[in-house]
N, CA, C and O atoms as a Maestro MAE file, in Angstrom:
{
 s_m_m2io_version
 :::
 2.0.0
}

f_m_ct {
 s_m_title
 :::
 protein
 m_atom[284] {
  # First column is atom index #
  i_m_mmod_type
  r_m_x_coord
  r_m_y_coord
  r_m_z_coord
  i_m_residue_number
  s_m_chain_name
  s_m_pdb_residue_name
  s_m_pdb_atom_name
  i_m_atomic_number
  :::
  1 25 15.192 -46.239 154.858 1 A "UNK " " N  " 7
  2 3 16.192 -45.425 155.519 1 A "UNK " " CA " 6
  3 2 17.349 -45.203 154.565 1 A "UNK " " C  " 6
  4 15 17.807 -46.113 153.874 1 A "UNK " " O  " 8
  5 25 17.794 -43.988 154.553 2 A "UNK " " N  " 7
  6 3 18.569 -43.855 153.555 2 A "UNK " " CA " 6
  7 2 20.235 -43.853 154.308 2 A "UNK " " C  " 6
  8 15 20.433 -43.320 155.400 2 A "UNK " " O  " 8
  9 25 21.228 -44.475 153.583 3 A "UNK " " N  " 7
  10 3 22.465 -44.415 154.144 3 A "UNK " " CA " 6
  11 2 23.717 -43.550 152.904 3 A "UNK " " C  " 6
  12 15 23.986 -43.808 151.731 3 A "UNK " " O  " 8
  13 25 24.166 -42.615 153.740 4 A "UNK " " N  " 7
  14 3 25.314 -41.444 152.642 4 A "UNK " " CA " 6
  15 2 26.502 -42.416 152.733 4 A "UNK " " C  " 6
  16 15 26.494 -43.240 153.647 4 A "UNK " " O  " 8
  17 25 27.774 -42.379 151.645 5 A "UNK " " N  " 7
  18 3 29.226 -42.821 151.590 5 A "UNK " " CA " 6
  19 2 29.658 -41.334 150.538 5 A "UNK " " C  " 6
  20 15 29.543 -41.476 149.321 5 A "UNK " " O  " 8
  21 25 29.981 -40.417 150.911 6 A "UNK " " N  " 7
  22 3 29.996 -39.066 150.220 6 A "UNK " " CA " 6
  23 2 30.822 -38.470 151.713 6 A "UNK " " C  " 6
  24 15 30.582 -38.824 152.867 6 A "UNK " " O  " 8
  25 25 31.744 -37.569 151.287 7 A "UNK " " N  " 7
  26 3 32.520 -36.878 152.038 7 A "UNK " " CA " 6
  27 2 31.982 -35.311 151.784 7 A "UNK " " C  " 6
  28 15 31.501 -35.113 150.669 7 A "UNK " " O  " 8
  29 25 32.013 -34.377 152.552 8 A "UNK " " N  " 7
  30 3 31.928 -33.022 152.388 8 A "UNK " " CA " 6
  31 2 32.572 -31.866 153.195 8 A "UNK " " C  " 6
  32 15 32.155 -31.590 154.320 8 A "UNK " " O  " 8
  33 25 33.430 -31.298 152.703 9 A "UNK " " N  " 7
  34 3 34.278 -30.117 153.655 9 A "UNK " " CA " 6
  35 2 33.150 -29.060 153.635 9 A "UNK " " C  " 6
  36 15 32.168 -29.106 154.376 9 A "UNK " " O  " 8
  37 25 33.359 -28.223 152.829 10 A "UNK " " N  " 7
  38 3 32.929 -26.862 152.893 10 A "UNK " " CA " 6
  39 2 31.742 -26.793 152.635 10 A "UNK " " C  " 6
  40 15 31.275 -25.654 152.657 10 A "UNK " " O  " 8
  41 25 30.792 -27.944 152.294 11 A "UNK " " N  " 7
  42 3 29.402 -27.341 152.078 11 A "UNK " " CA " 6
  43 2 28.438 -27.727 153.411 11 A "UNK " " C  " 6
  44 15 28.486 -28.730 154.122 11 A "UNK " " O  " 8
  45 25 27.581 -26.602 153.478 12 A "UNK " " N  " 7
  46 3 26.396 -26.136 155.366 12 A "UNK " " CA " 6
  47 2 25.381 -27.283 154.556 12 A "UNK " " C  " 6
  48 15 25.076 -27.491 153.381 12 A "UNK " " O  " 8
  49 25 25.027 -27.934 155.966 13 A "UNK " " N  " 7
  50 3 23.966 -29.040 156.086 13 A "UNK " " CA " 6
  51 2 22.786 -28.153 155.765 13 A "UNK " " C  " 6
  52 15 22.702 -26.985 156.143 13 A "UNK " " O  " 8
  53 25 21.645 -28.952 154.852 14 A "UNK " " N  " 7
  54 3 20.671 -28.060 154.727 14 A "UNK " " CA " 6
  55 2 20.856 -27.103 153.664 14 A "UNK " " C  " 6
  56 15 19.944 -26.310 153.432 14 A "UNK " " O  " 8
  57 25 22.067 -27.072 152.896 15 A "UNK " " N  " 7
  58 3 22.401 -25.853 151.644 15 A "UNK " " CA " 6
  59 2 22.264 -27.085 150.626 15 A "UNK " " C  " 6
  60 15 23.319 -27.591 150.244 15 A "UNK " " O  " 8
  61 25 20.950 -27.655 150.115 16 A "UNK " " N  " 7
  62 3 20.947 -29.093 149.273 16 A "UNK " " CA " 6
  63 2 21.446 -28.440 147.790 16 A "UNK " " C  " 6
  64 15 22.137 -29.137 147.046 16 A "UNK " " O  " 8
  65 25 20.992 -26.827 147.336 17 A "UNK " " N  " 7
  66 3 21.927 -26.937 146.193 17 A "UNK " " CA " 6
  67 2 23.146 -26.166 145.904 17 A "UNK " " C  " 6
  68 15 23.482 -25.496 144.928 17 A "UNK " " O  " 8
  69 25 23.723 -26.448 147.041 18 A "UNK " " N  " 7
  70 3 25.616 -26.081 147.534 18 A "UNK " " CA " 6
  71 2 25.901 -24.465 146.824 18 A "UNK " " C  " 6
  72 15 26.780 -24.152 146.021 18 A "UNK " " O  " 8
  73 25 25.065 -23.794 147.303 19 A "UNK " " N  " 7
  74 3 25.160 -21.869 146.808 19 A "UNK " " CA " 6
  75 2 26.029 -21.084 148.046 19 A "UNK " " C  " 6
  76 15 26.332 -19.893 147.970 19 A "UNK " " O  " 8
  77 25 26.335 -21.859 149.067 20 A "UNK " " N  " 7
  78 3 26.932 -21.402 150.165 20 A "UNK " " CA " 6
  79 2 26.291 -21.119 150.677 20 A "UNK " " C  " 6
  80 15 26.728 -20.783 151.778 20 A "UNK " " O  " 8
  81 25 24.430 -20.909 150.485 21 A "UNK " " N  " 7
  82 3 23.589 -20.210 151.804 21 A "UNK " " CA " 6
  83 2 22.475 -21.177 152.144 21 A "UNK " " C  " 6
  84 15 22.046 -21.867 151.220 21 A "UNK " " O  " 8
  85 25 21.888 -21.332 153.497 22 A "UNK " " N  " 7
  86 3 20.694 -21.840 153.617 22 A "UNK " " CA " 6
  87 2 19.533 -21.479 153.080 22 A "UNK " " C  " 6
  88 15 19.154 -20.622 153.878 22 A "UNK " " O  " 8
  89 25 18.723 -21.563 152.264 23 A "UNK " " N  " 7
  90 3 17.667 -20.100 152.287 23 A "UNK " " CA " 6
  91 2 16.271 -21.424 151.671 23 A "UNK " " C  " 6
  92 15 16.349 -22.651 151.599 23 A "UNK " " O  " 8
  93 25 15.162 -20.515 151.340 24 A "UNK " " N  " 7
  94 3 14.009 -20.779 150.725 24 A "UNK " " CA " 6
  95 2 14.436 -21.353 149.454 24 A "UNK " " C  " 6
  96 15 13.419 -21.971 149.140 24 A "UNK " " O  " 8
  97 25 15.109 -21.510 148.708 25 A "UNK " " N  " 7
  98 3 15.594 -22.067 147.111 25 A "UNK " " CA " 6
  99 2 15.566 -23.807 147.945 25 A "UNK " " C  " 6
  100 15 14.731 -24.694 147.767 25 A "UNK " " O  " 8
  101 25 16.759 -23.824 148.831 26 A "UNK " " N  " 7
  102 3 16.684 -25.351 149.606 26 A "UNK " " CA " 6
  103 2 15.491 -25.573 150.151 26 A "UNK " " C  " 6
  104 15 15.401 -26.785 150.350 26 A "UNK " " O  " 8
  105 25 14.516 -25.006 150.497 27 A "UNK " " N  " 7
  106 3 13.510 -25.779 151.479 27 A "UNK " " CA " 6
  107 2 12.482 -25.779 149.938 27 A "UNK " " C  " 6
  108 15 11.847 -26.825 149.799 27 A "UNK " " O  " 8
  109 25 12.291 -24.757 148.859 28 A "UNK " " N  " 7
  110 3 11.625 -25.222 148.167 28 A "UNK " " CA " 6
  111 2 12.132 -27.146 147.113 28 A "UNK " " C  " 6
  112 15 11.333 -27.978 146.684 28 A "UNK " " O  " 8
  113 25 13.394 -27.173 147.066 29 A "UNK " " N  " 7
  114 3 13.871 -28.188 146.580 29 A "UNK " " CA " 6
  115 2 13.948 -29.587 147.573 29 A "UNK " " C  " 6
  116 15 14.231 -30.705 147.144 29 A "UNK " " O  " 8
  117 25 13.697 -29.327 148.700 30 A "UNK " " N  " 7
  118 3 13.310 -30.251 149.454 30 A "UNK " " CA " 6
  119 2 11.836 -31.303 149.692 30 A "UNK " " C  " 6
  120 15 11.481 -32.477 149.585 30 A "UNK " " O  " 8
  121 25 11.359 -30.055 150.054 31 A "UNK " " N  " 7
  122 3 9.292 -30.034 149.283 31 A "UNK " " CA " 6
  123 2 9.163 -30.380 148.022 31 A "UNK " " C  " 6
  124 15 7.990 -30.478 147.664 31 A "UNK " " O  " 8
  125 25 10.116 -30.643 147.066 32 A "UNK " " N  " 7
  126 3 9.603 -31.026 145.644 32 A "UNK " " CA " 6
  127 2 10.198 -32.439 145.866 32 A "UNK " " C  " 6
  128 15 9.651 -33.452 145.431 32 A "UNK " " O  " 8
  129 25 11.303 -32.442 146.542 33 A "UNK " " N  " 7
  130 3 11.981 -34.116 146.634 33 A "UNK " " CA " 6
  131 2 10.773 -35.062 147.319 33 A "UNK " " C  " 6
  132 15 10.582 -36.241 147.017 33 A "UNK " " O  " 8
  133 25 9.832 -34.133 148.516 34 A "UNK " " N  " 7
  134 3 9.463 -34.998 149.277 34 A "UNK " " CA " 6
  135 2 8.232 -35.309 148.369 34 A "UNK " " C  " 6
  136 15 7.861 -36.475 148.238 34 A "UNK " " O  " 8
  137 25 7.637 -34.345 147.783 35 A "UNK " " N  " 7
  138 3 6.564 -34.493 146.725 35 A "UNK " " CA " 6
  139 2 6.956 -35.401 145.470 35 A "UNK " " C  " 6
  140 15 5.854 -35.649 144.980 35 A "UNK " " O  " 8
  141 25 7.601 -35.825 144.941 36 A "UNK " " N  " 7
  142 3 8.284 -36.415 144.313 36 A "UNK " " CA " 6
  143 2 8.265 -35.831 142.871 36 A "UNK " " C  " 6
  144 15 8.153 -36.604 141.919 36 A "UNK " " O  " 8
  145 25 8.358 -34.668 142.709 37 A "UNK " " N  " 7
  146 3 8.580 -33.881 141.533 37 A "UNK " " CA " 6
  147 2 10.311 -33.378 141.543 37 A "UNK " " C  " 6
  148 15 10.847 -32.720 140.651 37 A "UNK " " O  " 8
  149 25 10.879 -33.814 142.618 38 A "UNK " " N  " 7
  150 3 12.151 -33.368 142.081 38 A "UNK " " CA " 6
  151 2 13.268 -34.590 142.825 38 A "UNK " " C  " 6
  152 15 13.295 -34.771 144.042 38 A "UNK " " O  " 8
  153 25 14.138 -35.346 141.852 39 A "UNK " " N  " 7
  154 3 15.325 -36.125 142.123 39 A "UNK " " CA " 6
  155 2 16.549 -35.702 142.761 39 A "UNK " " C  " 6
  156 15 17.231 -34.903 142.118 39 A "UNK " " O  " 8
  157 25 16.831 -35.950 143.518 40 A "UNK " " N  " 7
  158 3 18.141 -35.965 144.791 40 A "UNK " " CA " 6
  159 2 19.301 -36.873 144.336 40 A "UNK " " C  " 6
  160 15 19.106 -38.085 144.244 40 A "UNK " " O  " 8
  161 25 19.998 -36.558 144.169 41 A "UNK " " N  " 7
  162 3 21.507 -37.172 143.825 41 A "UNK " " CA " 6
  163 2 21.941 -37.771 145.350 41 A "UNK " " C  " 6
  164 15 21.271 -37.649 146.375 41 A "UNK " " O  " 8
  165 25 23.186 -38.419 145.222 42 A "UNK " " N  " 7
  166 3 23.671 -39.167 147.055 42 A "UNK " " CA " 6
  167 2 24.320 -37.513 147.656 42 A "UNK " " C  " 6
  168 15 24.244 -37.625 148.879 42 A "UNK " " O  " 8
  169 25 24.597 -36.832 147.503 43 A "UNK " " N  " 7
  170 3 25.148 -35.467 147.910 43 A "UNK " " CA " 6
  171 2 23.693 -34.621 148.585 43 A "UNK " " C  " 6
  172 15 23.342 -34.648 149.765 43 A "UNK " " O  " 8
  173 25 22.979 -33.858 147.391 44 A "UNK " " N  " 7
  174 3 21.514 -33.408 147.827 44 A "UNK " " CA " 6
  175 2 20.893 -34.332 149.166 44 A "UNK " " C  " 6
  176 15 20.784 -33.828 150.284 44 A "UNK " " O  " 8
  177 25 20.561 -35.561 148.905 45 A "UNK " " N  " 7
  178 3 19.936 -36.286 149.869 45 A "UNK " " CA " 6
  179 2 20.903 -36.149 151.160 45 A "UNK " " C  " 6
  180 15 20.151 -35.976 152.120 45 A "UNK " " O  " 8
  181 25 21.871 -36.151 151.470 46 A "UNK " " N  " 7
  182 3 22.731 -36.274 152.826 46 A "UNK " " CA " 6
  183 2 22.143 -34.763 153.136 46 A "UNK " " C  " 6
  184 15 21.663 -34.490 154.237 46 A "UNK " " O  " 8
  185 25 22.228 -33.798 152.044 47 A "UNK " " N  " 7
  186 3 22.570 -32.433 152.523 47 A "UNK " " CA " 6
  187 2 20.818 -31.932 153.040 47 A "UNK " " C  " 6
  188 15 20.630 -30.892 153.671 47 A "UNK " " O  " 8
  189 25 19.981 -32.623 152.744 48 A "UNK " " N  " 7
  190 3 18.849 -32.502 153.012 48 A "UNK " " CA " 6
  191 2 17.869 -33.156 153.977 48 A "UNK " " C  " 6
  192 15 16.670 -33.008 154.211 48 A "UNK " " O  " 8
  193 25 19.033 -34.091 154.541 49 A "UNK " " N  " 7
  194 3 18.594 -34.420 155.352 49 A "UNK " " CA " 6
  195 2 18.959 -34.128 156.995 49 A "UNK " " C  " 6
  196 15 19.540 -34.935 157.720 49 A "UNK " " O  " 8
  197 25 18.575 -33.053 157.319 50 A "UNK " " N  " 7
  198 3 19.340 -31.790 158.546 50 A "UNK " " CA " 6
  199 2 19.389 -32.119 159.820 50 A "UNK " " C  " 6
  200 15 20.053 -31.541 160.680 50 A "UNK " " O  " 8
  201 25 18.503 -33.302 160.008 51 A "UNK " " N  " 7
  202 3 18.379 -33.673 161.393 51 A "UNK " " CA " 6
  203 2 19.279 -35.133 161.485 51 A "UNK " " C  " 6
  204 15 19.490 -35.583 162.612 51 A "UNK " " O  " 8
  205 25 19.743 -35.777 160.433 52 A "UNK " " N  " 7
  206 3 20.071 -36.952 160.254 52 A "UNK " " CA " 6
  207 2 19.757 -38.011 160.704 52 A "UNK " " C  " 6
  208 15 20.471 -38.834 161.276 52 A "UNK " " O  " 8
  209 25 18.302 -38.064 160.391 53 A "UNK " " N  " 7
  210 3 18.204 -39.140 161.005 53 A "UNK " " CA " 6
  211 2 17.649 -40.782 159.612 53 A "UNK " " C  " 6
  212 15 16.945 -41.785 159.731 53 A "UNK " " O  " 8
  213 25 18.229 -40.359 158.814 54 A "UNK " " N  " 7
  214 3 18.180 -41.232 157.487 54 A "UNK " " CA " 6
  215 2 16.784 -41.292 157.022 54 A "UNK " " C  " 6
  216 15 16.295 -42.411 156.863 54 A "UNK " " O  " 8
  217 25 15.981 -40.108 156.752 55 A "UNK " " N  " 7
  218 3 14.748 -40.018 156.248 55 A "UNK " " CA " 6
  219 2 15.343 -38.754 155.498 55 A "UNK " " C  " 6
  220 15 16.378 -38.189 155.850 55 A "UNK " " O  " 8
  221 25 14.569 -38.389 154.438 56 A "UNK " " N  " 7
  222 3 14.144 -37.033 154.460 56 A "UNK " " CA " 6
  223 2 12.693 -36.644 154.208 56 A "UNK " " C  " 6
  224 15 12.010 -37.024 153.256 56 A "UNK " " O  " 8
  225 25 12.385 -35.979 155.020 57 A "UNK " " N  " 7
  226 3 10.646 -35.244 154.834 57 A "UNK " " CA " 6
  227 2 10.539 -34.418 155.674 57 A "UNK " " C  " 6
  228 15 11.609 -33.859 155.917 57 A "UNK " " O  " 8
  229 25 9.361 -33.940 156.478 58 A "UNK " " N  " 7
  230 3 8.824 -32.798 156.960 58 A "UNK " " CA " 6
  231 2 9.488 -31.681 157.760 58 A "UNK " " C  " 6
  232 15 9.350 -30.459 157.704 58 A "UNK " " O  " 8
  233 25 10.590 -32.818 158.861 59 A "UNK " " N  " 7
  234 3 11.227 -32.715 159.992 59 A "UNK " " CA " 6
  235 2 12.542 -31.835 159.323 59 A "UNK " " C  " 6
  236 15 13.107 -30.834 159.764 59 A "UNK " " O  " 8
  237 25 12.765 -32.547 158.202 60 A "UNK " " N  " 7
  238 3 14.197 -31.282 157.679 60 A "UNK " " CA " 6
  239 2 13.842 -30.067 157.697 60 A "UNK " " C  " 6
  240 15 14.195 -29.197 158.494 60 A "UNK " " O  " 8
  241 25 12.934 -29.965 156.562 61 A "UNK " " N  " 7
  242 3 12.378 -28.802 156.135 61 A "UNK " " CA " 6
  243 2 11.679 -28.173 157.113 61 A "UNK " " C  " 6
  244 15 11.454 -27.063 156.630 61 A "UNK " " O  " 8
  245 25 11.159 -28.217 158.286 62 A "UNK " " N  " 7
  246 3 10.737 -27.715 159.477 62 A "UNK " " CA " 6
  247 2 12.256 -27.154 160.000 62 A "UNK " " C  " 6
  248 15 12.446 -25.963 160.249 62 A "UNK " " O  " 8
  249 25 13.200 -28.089 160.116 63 A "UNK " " N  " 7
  250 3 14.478 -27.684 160.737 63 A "UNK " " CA " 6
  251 2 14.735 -26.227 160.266 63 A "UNK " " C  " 6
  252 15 14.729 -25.157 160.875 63 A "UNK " " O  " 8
  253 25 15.092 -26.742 158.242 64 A "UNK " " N  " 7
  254 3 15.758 -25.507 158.023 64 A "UNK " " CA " 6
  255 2 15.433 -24.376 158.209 64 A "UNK " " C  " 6
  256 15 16.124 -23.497 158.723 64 A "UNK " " O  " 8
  257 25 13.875 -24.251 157.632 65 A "UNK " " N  " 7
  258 3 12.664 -23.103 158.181 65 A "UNK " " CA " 6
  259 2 13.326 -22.591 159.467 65 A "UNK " " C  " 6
  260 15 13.502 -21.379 159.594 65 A "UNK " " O  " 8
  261 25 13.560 -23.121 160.063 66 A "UNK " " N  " 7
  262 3 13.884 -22.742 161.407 66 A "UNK " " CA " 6
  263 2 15.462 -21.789 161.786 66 A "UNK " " C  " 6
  264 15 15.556 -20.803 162.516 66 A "UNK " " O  " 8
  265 25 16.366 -22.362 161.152 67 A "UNK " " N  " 7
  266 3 18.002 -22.222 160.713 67 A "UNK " " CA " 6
  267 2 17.533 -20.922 159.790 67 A "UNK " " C  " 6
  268 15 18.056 -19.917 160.270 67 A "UNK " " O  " 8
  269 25 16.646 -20.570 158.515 68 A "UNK " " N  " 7
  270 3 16.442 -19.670 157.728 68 A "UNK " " CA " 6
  271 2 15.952 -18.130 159.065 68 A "UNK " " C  " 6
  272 15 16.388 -16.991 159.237 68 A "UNK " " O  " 8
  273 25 15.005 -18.864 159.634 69 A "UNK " " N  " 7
  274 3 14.375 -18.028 160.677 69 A "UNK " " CA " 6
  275 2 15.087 -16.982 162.014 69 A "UNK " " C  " 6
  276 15 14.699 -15.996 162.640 69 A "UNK " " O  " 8
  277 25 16.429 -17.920 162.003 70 A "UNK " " N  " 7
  278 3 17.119 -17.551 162.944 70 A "UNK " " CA " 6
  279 2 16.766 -18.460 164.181 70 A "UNK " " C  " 6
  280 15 17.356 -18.218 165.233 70 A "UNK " " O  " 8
  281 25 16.005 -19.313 164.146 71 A "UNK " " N  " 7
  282 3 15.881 -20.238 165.465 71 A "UNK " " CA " 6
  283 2 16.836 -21.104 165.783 71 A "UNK " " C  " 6
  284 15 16.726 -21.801 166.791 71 A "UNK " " O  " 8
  :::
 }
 m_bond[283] {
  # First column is bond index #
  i_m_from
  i_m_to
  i_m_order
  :::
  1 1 2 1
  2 2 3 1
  3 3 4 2
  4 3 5 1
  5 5 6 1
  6 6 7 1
  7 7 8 2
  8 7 9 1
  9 9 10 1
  10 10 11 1
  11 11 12 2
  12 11 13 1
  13 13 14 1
  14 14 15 1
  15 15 16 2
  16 15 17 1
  17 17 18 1
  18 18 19 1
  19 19 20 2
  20 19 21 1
  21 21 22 1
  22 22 23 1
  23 23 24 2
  24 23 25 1
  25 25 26 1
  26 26 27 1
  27 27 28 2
  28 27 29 1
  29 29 30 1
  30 30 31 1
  31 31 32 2
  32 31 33 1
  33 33 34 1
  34 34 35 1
  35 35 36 2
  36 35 37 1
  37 37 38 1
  38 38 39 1
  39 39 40 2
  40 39 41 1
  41 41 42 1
  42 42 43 1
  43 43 44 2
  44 43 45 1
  45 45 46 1
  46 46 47 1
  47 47 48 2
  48 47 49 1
  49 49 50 1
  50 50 51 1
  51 51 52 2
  52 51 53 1
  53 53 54 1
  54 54 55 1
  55 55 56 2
  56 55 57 1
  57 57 58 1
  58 58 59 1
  59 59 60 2
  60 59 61 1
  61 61 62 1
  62 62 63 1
  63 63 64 2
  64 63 65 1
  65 65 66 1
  66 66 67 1
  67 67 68 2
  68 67 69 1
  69 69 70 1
  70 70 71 1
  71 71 72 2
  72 71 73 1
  73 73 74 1
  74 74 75 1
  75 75 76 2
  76 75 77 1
  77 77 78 1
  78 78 79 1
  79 79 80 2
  80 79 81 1
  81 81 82 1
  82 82 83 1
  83 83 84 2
  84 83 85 1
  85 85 86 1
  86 86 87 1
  87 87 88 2
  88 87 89 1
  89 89 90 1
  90 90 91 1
  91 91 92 2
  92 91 93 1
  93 93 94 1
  94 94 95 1
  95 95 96 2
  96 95 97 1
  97 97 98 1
  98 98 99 1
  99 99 100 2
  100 99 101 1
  101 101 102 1
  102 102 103 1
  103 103 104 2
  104 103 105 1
  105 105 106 1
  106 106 107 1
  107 107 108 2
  108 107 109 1
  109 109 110 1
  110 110 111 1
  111 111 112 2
  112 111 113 1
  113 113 114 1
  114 114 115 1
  115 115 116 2
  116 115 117 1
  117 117 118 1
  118 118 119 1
  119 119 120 2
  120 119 121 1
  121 121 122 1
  122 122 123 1
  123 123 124 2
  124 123 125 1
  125 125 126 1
  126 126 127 1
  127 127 128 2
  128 127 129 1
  129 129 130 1
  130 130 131 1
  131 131 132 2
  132 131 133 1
  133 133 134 1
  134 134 135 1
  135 135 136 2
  136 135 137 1
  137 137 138 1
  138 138 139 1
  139 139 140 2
  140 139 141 1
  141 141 142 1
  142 142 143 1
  143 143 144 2
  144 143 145 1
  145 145 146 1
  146 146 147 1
  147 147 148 2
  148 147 149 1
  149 149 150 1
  150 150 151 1
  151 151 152 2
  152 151 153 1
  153 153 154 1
  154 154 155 1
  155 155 156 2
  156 155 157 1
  157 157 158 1
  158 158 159 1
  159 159 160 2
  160 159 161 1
  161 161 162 1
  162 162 163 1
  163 163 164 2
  164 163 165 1
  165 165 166 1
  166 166 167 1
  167 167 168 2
  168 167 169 1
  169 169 170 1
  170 170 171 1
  171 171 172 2
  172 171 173 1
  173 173 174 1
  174 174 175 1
  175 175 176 2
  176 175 177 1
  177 177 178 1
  178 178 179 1
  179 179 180 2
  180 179 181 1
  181 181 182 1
  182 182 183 1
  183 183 184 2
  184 183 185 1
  185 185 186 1
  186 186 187 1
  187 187 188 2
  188 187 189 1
  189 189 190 1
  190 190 191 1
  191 191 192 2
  192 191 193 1
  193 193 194 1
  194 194 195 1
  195 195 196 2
  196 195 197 1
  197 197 198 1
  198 198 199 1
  199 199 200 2
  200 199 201 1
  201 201 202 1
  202 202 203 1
  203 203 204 2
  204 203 205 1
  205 205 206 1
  206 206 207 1
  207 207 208 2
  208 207 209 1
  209 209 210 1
  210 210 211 1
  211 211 212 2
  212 211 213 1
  213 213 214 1
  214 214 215 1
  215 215 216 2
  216 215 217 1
  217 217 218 1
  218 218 219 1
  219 219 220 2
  220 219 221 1
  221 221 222 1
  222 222 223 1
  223 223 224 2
  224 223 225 1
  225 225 226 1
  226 226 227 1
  227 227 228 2
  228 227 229 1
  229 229 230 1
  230 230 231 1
  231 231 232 2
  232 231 233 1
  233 233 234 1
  234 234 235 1
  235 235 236 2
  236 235 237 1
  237 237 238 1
  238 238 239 1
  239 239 240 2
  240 239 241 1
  241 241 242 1
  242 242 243 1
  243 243 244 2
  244 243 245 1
  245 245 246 1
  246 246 247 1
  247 247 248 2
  248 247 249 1
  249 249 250 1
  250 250 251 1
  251 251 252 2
  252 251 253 1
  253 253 254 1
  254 254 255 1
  255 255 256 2
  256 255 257 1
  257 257 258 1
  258 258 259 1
  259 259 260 2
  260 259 261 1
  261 261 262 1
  262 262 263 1
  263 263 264 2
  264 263 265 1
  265 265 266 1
  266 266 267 1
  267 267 268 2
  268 267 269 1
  269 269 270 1
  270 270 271 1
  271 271 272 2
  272 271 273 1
  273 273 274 1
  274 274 275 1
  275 275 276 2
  276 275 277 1
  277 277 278 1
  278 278 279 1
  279 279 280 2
  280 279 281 1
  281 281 282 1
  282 282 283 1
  283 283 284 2
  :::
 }
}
């Protein structure tokens, strides 16, 4: 279980590489974290993890899909 100590004003949950938008760039960088081809800093990992529930895997990236989708 992962635990954040990181503060954040202005950057959207789910925007893991802080561009100001949700989109497909984050859910592909999420899918590479969970695959383990791509490293998460303590910032990325909080921001990627959308449902908070101190994991990150399927359930984010289902979320954001969803937030991208308009759901």
């Amino acid at each position: 279980e992962l635990s954040y100590n990181i503060t954040t004003n202005d950057t959207l949950l789910g925007d893991v590489n802080q561009d100001g938008l949700v989109n497909v760039l984050d859910v592909v960088s999420i899918v590479g974290y969970i695959l383990g081809s791509q490293e998460f800093n303590e910032t990325e990992l909080y921001l990627s993890d959308y449902n908070e529930d101190g994991s990150v895997n399927v359930l984010d990236v289902v979320a954001i899909v969803g937030i991208i989708l308009g759901n």
